[in-house]
LOPAFI-218452 format. One record per residue (C-alpha): residue in three letters; x, y, z. Coordinates in steps of 0.5 Angstrom, whole numbers, plus 500, padded with zeros to 3 digits. Layout:
! LOPAFI-218452
ALAXYZ...
***
This chain:
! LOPAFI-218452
UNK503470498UNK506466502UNK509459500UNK514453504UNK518452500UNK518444502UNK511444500UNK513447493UNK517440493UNK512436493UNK510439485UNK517441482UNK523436484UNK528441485UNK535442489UNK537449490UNK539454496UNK533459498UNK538465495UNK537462488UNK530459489UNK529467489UNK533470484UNK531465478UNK523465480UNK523472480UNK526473474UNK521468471UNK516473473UNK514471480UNK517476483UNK519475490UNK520479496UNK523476501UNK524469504UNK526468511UNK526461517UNK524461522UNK531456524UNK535462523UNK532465530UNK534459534UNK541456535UNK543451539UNK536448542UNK536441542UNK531435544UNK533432551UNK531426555UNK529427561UNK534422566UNK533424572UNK528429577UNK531431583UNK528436588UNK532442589UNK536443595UNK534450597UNK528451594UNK521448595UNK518450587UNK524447584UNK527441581UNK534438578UNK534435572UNK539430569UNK537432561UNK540427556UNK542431550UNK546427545UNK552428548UNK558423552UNK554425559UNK547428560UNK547436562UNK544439569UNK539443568UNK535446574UNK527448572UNK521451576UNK516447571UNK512442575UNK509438569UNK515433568UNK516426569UNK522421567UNK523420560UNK519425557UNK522429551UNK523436551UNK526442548UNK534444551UNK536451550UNK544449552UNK550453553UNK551460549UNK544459545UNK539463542UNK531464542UNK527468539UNK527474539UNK534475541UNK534471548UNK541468549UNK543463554UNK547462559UNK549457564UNK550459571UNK547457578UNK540457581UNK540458588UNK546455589UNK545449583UNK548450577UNK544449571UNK546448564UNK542451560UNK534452560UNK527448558UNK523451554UNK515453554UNK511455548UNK512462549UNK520462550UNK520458543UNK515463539UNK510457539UNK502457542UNK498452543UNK495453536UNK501449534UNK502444539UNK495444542UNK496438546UNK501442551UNK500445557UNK500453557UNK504455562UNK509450562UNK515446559UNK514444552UNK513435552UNK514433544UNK509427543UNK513424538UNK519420538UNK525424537UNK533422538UNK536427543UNK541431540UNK535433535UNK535440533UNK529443536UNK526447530UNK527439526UNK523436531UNK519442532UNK518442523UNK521450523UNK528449519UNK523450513UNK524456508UNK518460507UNK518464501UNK513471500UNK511472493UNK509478490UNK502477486UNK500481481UNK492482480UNK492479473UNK495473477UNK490470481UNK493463479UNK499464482UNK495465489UNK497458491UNK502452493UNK499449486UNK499455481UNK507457484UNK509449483UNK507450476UNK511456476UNK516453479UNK517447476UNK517451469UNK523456472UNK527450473UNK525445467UNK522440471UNK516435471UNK510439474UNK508434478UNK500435480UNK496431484UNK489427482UNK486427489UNK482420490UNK476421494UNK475413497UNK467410497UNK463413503UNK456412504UNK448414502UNK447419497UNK448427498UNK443428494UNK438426500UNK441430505UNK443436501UNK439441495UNK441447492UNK439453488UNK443458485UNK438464485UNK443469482UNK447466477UNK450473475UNK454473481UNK455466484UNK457462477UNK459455480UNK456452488UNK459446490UNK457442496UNK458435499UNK456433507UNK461430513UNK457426518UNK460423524UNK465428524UNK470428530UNK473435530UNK480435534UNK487438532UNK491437525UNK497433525UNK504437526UNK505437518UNK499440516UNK499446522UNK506448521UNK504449513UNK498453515UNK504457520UNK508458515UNK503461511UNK501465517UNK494462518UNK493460524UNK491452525UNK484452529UNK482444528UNK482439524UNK476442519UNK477449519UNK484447517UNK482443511UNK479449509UNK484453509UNK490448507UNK486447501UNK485455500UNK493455500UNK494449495UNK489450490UNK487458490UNK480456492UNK476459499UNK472454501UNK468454508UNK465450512UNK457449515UNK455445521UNK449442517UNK445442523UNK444450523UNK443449515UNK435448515UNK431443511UNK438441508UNK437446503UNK441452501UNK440457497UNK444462494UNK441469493UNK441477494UNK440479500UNK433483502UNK432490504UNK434490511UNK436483512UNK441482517UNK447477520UNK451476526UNK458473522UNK463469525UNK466474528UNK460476532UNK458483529UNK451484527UNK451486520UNK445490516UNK445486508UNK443491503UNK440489496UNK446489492UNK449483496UNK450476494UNK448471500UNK448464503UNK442463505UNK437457508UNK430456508UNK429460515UNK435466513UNK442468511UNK448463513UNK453466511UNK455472507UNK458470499UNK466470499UNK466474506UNK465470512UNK460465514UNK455467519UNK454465527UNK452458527UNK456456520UNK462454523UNK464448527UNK464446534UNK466440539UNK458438539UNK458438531UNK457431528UNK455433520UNK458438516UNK457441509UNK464443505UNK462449500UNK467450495UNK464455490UNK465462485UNK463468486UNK463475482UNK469479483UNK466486483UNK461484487UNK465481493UNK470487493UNK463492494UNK461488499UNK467486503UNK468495502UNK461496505UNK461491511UNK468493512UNK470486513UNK476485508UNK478477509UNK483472506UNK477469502UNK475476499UNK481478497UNK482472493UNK476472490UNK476479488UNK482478483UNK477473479UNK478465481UNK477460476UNK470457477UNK473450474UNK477449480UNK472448485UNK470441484UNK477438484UNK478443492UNK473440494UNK474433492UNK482435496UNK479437502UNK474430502UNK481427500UNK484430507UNK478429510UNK479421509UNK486421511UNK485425518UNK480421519UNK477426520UNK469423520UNK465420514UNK464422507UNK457422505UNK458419496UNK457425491UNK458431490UNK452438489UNK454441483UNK450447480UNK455450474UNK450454470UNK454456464UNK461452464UNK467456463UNK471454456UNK478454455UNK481460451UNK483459444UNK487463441UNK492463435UNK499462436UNK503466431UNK511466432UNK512471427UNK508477431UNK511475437UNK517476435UNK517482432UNK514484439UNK520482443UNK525483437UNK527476437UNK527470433UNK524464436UNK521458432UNK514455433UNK517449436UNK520453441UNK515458443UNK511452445UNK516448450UNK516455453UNK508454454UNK506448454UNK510446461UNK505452463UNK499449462UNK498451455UNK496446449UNK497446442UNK491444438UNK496446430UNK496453430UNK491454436UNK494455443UNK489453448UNK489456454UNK488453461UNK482457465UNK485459470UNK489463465UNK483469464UNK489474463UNK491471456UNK487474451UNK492477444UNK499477442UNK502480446UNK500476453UNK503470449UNK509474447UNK509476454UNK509469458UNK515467452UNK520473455UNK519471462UNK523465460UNK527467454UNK530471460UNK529480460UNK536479461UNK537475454UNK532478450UNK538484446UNK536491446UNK532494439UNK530501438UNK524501437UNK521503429UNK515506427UNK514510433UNK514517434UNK519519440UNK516521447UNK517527448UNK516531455UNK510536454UNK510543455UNK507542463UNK512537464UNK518541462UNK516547466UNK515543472UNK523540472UNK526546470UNK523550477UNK524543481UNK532544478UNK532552480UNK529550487UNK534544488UNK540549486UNK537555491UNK538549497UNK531547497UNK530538498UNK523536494UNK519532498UNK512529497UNK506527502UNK500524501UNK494527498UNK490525504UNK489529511UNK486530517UNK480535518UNK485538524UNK490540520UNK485546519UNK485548526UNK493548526UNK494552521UNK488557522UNK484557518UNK478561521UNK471557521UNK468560514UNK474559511UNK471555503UNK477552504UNK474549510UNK469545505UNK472538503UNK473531499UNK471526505UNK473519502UNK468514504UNK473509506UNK479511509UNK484508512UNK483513519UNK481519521UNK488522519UNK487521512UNK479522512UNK478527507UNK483530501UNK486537502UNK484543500UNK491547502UNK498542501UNK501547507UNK499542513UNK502537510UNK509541508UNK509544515UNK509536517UNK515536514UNK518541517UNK516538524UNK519532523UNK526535521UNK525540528UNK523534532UNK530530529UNK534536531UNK536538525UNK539545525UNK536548518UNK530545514UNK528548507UNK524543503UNK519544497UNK512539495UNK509540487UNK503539491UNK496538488UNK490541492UNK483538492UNK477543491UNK470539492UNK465540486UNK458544488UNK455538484UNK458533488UNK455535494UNK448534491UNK449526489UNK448522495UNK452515495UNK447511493UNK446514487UNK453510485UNK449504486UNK446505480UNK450509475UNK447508469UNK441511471UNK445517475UNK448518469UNK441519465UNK440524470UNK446528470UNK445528462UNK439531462UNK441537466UNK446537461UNK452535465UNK456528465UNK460524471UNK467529470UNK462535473UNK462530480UNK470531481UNK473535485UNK478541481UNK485540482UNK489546482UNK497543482UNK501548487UNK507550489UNK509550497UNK515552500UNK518552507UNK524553511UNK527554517UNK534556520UNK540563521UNK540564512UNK532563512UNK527569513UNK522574509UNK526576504UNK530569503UNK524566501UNK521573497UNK527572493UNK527565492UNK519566489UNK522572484UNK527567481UNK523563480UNK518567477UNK524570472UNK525563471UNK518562467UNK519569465UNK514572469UNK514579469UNK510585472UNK507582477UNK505587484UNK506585490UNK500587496UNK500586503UNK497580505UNK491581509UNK486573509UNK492569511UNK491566518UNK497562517UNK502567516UNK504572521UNK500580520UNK505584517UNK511578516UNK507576509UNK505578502UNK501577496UNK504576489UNK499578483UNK499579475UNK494583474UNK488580479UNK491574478UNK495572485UNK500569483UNK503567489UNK503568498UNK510568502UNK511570508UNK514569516UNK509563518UNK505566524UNK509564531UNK502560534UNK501556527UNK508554529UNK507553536UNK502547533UNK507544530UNK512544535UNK517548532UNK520554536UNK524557530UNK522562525UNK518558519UNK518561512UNK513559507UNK510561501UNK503557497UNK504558489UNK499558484UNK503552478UNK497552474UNK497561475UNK505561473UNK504556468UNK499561464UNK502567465UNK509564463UNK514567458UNK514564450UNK521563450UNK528566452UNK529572448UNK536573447UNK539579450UNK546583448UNK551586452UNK549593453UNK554597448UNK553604453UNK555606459UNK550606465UNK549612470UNK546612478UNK543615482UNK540614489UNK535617493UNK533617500UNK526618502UNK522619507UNK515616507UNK509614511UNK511608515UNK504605513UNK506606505UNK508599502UNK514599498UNK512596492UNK508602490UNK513606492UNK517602487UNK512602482UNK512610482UNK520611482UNK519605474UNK512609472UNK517617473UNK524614471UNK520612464UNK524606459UNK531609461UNK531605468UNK535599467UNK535597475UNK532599482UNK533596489UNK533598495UNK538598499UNK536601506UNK531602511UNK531605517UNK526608522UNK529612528UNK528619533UNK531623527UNK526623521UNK520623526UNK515618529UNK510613523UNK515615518UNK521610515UNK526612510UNK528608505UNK534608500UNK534606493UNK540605487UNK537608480UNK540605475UNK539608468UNK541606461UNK540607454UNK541602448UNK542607442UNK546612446UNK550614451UNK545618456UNK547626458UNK547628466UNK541633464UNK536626461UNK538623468UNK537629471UNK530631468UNK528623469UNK530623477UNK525630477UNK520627474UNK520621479UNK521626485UNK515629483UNK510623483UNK513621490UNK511628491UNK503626490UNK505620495UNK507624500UNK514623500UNK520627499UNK528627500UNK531625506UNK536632508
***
């Protein structure tokens, strides 16, 4: 939300710099997120009169001007423009200014004629014709007002003021406008809220004789306000109200729409306006679409209407979509002479499904989605009929339509000092608490706090203990230890997942996250052949774009971005890991069209009775592990031992290690699986050199894809206290020639099964292949290490356990290197 802080002066008296304007609003509870000027990008443009226009001497599309600027003597300036005339005012970027943009200006010389500066047109200021629709397009701005030269542009333009952005909370609607923010302002700084009445002077007729409304569907639409214009004259607004509409980011348009939209900032509450010529019969109804029923809307598209939809509609048709936007022929035009204003309340919910389907988000939808106060309706349209009669705008017809089926009533609740302060862990008496509230719109009726309507978010206690903190002060209220409540503590998951992110942290590794959302093509970047099950997805309904059209099946394209990104800036080495979740669709949810969530009670019926609930519609989420990494310390055995510290980490032991043999991502021999029992664990491995290339990275990726959930399961109970060994330890090593299609790890496997309990290590230490032990063969070198807890262990125990591991190799083929 946007707010001129000009504009917040005219509710709340209050002298004070933007900076602190900020830091006290915010710490009342209006959190804001900036606040800027637009004065701050101009610097030394003023308004200058036009003295004299001369041709210029070697140019035959130029003109020398004498610009009267406020100083002793005019100033030179040559210009190209050809709408000037002698005492015209105009905006004068002088010697070393600055304009929008970053622009600086310079005098110098023109074809031989010096200039001292430059006129300025719209563009060059920022501005269009929407701000000053009286200026010519293509040429030098001309103020229609009377301003002494010398003025400051941006004062003359109405751009010096500040414009304040507040973020507002869902459970704030009333917070979204000029009004409700003046409210919070004059609280914060404790003065009189200053709120105006608006007076709408006697017109003629009766609207009763040229307006009807019916409000068919009064669970969605619960207020509908109308009031009718004649004799319109549809023109530009004046410059105070375009500027405010500026400031806000709304585009001025004329001076109808723009009563509209002023009126939406300063009271919260949308409003539209039809041309009553296109409103047929005078009658508007109000009511869900049909089946089929379409609309061209305001921005020109034609529109399928479903059932579920509320509308405005007319004796011959839809008018307009409720709470969204207008149809086709409801706005105003240069030939309209009768205008009917709508101020009215919509459901929330059901405005937000509609604005979704139609894919036709507006400002008015967005406010009333978070729910409005319908008791604001009838005084927004009483403003904008105000401001009708003050621009001069066209002629009000007397009386309004009002059709307010069930009448909102202020909330009720009890004030009671004593559970607000043990809430807050304060001491505050009645008396206090009440002038905290009361500046907000709150009323006391004895121990009854009446709350306003527009404060729907106030329902027990501690929404009441809340608004007290805000002006009490975080910042003041003293720290307590809170009684009576069992200390948090991390569940078991939780501790697990931050003892592997400290360990990955501490092997080099930086955390990242991505977004559960991609691309359908990151399958093919990675791959992934045409049947894989990985294949078959979550797609959203509504995403933000085809890169992030469906939720993912596999959390590795999104760690391999990252890896691209850190390529692409140069960096020399990249390793990083995501605890990434995976998203695998339920078969079910395959089955239940979307429709079937139009009605969810029945859907639920029928889920019910084959004996499953909603939650069998979601997709299974698996929480992963992903690693990947390039650079001169990184390759296949790197990250394999980086995956084995982790699983001694969570104390995983007696996994196997296979051949990986499905990964298409990985390179074909360069990759393994991990697996506990016929669990796999985990898949590592040097990431193929085309899944590279798709990713734009020239170097060596490694990576691996552990199962959390897998490791979690399989995880040790506790660390088990281990003594120093007592015994000496002795080693053997064995060099063996094997068949080079053998996998290590069953070698491996066969050396622990021979060696029996006494083994204490085994690591392999080298490998080689070469002319010396014969083509298909490899030789490979391991360091034995045996131990006894009880006793000291002979050469002859040794010696027998080396034979019997021998004699196992020897089923596999293998046998001591000569």
């Amino acid at each position: 939300m946007k707010m001129p802080l000009g504009w917040a002066k005219e509710f709340a008296d209050i002298t004070c710099t933007p900076q602190e304007y900020a830091d006290r609003m915010t710490m009342s509870g209006s959190k804001v997120e900036c606040f800027e000027s637009e004065a701050d990008s101009i610097s030394n443009v003023v308004v200058g009169r036009i003295l004299e226009i001369v041709p210029h001497p070697d140019s035959d599309h130029m003109v020398v001007c004498q610009v009267e600027v406020g100083a002793e003597r005019p100033v030179q300036i040559v210009t190209g423009a050809n709408n000037l005339k002698v005492g015209d005012l105009v905006p004068a970027a002088l010697h070393k200014s600055c304009l929008p943009g970053g622009v600086k200006i310079t005098k110098g010389k023109l074809r031989g004629v010096e200039s001292c500066g430059m006129l300025c047109s719209l563009s060059e200021l920022g501005l269009t014709t929407h701000d000053f629709p009286h200026a010519v397009e293509d040429g030098i701005l001309v103020l229609d007002e009377e301003w002494a030269p010398g003025t400051p542009a941006v004062h003359a333009q109405g751009r010096d003021d500040v414009t304040v952005e507040f973020e507002i909370t869902p459970n704030r609607p009333d917070s979204l406008s000029v009004r409700g923010l003046g409210r919070e302002t004059a609280a914060t700084f404790g003065v009189p809220f200053k709120d105006h009445t608006p007076v709408v002077q006697p017109g003629h007729g009766d609207v009763n004789r040229l307006l009807t409304v019916d409000v068919e569907n009064t669970d969605l639409c619960y207020r509908y306000c109308g009031a009718v214009v004649e004799n319109v004259r549809v023109g530009p607004s004046p410059r105070w109200m375009r500027q405010r509409l500026r400031n806000c980011g709304v585009r001025p348009i004329n001076n109808l729409v723009d009563i509209t939209n002023y009126v939406m900032l300063e009271y919260g509450q949308p409003m539209h306006c039809f041309d009553y010529q296109y409103v047929n019969g005078g009658h508007i109804r109000v009511r869900s679409a049909r089946e089929g029923e379409r609309i061209v809307t305001l921005d020109g598209a034609d529109r399928v209407l479903s059932p579920e939809m509320l509308i405005i509609a007319d004796d011959a048709g839809p008018i307009g979509v409720a709470g969204v936007m207008g149809g086709e022929y409801s706005g105003t035009y240069g030939h309209t002479t009768s205008v009917v204003f709508e101020s009215a309340m919509f459901n929330g919910p059901s405005v937000r499904t509609t604005a979704k389907k139609l894919g036709l988000r507006t400002e008015a939808s967005s406010r009333y989605e978070k729910g409005l106060d319908p008791n604001t309706c009838s005084r927004a349209l009483a403003r904008a009929l105000e401001l009708v009669q003050l621009l001069d705008a066209g002629d009000v017809v007397n009386g309004i339509v009002d059709v307010y089926p069930s009448p909102r009533e202020k909330r009720r609740l009890p004030l009671r000092p004593e559970a607000v302060n043990r809430l807050l862990g304060i001491r505050l008496s009645r008396s206090e608490m009440a002038g905290i509230l009361l500046p907000l719109g709150f009323e006391l009726e004895g121990d009854m706090l009446v709350c306003p309507t527009d404060r729907w978010d106030m329902e027990r206690d501690c929404d009441i203990a809340e608004e007290i903190a805000r002006y009490v002060g975080y910042n003041k209220i003293p720290s307590t230890v809170m009684r009576g409540v069992a200390r948090a503590r991390p569940t078991p998951r939780q501790d697990f997942d931050e003892k592997l992110t400290a360990a990955l942290a501490g092997y080099g590794l930086w955390e990242c996250e991505t977004f559960s959302f991609c691309s359908p093509k990151c399958f093919d970047a990675i791959h992934l052949p045409e049947n894989d099950p990985l294949r078959s997805s979550v797609v959203l309904s509504n995403p933000l774009g085809e890169d992030t059209s469906i939720m993912r099946t596999t959390a590795l394209p999104s760690v391999l971005e990252v890896v691209s990104r850190n390529w692409g800036a140069r960096a020399a080495e990249c390793a990083v890991f995501e605890q990434a979740t995976e998203y695998t669709p339920s078969p079910l949810g395959h089955e239940v069209a979307d429709n079937d969530f139009n009605d969810y009670p029945a859907l639920c019926e029928k889920l019910a009775a084959e004996g499953k609930t909603p939650s069998d519609l979601l997709p299974t989420e698996t929480q992963k592990l992903i690693l990947a990494a390039y650079g001169a310390k990184w390759d296949y055995l790197a990250i394999k031992g980086v995956v084995e510290k982790l699983l001694a980490t969570a104390g995983v032991t007696g996994y196997t290690v296979r051949r990986n043999a499905q990964g298409a991502a990985y390179h074909p021999g360069r990759a393994a699986d991990l697996y506990l029992g016929e669990t796999k664990l985990a898949t590592l491995g040097e990431v193929h050199p085309a899944v590279c290339a798709n990713y734009g990275v020239k170097a060596r990726i490694v990576a691996a894809d552990v199962n959390l959930d897998a490791v979690f399961a399989a995880r040790a109970a506790g660390v088990q206290y281990q003594p120093l060994p007592k015994h000496p330890s002795t080693s053997r090593d064995l060099a063996l020639v094997a068949e080079d299609a053998l996998p290590a790890a069953e070698l491996a496997a066969c050396i622990r099964k021979g060696a029996g309990k006494i083994l204490e290590s085994l690591s392999l230490f080298d490998v080689y292949t070469g002319d010396k032990i014969g083509p298909g063969k490899k030789s490979l070198a391991y360091n034995l290490v045996f131990r006894a807890a009880d006793r000291t262990l002979t050469d002859e125990e040794v010696d027998a356990a080396v034979q019997k591991v021998l004699k196992n190799l020897a089923e596999l083929g293998v046998q001591l290197r000569s």
